[in-house]
N, C-alpha and C positions, 0 to 999 in steps of 0.2 A: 504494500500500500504506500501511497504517494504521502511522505509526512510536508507540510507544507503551514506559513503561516497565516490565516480567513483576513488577519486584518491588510494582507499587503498587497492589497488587487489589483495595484496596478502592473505589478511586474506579472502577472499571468496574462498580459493581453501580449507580451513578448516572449513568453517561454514557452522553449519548446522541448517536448517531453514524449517516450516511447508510446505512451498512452494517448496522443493529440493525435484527434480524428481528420485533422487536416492532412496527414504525410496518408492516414490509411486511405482516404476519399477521393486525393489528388487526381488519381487517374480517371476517377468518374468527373473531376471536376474537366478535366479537359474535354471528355466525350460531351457535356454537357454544354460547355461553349459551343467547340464545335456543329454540334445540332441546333442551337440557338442561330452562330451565322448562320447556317443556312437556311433554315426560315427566316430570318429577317429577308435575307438576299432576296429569297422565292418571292416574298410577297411583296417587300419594295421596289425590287432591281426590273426581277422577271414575270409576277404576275400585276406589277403594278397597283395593288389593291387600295382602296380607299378607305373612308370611317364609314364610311357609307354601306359597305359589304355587310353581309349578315356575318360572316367569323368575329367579328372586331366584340360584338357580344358573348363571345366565350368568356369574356372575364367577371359575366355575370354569378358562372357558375363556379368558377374560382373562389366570389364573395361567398356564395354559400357552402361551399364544401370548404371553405377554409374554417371555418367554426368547427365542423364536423372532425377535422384532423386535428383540427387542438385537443377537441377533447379527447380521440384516441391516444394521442401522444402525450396527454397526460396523465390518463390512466394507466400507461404501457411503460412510464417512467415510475409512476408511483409506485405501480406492482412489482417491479424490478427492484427500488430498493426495499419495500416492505421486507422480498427475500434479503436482501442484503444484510439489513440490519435486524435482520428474525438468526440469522446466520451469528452475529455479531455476537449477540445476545444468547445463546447457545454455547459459545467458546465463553461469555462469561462467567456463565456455570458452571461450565468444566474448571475454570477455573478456582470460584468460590469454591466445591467438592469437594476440588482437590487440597485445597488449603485446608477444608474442616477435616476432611480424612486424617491426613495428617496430622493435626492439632491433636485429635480423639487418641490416637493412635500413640503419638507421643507422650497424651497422658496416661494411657495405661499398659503400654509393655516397660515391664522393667529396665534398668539403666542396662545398657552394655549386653541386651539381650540379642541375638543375631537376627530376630527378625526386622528388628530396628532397622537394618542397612538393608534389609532386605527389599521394605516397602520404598523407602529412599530413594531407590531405582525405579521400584518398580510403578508406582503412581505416575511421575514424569510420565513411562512409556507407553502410558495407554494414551495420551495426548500426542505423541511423536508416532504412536499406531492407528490416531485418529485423521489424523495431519495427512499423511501418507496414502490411507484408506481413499479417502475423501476424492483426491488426488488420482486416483486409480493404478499407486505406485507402489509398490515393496521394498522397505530399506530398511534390513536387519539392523544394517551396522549404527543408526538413531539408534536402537534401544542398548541401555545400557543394564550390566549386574544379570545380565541372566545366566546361570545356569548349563552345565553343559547340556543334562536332559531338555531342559526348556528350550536352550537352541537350535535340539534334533527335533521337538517337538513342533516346533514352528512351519507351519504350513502355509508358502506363499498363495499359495493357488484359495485357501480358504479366508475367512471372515479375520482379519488381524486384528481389529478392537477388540471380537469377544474372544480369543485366543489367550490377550493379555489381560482381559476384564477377568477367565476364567485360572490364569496363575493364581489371581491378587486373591480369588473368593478357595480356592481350593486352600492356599495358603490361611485364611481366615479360619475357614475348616479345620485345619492340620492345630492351630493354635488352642481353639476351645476344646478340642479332643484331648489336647496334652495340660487344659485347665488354666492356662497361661490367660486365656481371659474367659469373664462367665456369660454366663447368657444374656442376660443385661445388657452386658456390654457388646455383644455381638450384634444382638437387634438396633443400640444404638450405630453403628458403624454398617449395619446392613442398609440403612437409609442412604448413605453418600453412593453406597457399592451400587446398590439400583439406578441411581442418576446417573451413574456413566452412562450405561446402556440404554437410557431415556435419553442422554443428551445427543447421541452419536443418532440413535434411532431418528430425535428430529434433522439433525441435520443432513443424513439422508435422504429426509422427507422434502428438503430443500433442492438439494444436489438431482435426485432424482425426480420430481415433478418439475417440468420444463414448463414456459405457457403453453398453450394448445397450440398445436403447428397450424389450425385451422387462421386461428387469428394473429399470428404471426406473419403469416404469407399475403395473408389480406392488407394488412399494414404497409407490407414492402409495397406493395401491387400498386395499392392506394397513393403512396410517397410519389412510384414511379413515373403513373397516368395524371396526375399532378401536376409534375413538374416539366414533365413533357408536353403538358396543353399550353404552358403558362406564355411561352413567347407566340404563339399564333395569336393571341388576344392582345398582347398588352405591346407587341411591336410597332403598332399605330401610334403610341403614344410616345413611346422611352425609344422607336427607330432603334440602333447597333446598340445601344444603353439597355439594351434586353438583357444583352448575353452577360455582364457581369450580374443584374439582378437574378436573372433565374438561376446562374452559378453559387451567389448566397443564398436566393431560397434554399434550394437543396442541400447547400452544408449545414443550414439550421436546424431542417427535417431530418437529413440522414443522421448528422449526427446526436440528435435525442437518441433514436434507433439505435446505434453503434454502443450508445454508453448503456443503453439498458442492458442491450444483451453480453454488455460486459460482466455488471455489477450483478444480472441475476444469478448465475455461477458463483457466490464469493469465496469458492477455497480451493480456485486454483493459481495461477503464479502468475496473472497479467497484474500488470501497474496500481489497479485500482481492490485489485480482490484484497481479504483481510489478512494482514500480518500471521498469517497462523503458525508460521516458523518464532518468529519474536515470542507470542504468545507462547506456545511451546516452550521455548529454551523457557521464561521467566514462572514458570511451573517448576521447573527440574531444577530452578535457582530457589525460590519459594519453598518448594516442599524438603529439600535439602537445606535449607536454613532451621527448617521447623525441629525435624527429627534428628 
């Protein structure tokens, strides 16, 4: 994610950044001039047309379907970050959890007990197997403190959060069997242990529910037929002054579009998705300060 200061806007109308929909747009922005001359050309140079033509009223329907586009594109912006920041708010959890696990945890195993360093690791790695997960990626070598059997036991090809969610609880198991903690106390620590798997489950819910391709493709459609009516009507007025206006309509339309479908993904590694590596490492720094 882009760390950046809200108060200093002036310097964003200069900066340019891996994530600016202008480098990505550019080449439509050229097809788009170009298509602009050449209807200007057609209807001034070569069809000669007047205000008087019935086309020169296409921009009647421009006034009205332009309301209609605002409000898709703002819906379509809003539902993008709702996931974004539904997203956000999920990794804050994991984090809170993780800090009360811990805490819990450091108050009732014994000083110098070995499961102490055990959980020390192993908390962090279900955030670095959530990270990854999410990600659609496998990277053993994030997790830290496990185990030779645990290492063999690791299975890329299956579920890696509950892999690592199933150490931490077998490990819980292993503890109350040997009395090290009582029931009480398990049920108390059973509460964090289920919010992994609640938090990961919603963010799946995020990752995996895409908008509906139905009204997706409608959108683009819409942008397209749009922006390609726009200089047959309004070349009467603006003459060759079309083709940079219809070039900014459409970087204003396409890119609402571009940033949505950024931000509705937020846990994977473009510019604007969330920190979830930061987030991660300051878990594994966090929960290792506690215990």
């Amino acid at each position: 994610m882009i760390n950046y200061n809200p108060k200093d806007w002036f310097t964003f109308i200069f900066r340019i950044h891996k994530a600016d929909t202008v480098k990505k747009l550019f080449p439509m922005f050229i097809a788009i001039a170009a298509y602009s001359a050449a209807i200007a050309w057609l209807e001034l140079e070569v069809f000669r047309l007047s205000e008087k033509d019935h086309i020169r009223n296409i921009t009647a329907m421009h006034g009205l379907l332009g309301f209609v586009i605002s409000l898709l594109l703002v819906f379509r912006t809003n539902t993008a970050y709702d996931r974004w920041w539904e997203g956000r708010r999920q990794w804050g959890l994991l984090v809170n959890n993780s800090r009360n696990l811990a805490l819990k945890l450091q108050a009732i195993l014994p000083t110098g007990h070995p499961a102490r360093q055990y959980f020390r690791f192993m908390i962090p790695n279900y955030a670095f197997a959530m990270k990854d997960h999410l990600r659609g990626e496998f990277n053993i070598h994030s997790l830290e403190g496990l185990t030779a059997d645990e290492t063999a036991a690791l299975d890329g090809q299956r579920h890696m959060p509950n892999q690592v969610a199933a150490f931490i609880m077998n490990k819980t198991g292993e503890l109350y069997r040997q009395q090290v903690i009582t029931g009480d106390q398990l049920i108390t620590i059973n509460a964090q242990l289920e919010s992994l798997t609640d938090i990961c489950g919603a963010c799946e819910r995020i990752k995996n529910t895409p908008i509906p391709f139905s009204y997706s493709v409608f959108l683009k459609k819409f942008i397209f037929f749009y922006v390609m009516t726009l200089p047959m009507g309004y070349v009467f007025g603006l003459g060759y002054l079309v083709i940079p206006m219809v070039v900014f309509i459409f970087y204003v339309l396409a890119s609402l579009e571009l940033i949505a479908e950024e931000i509705e993904d937020p846990f994977g590694k473009d510019a604007n998705d969330l920190p979830t590596d930061v987030i991660s490492g300051n878990i594994r720094k966090h929960v290792q300060e506690i215990i």
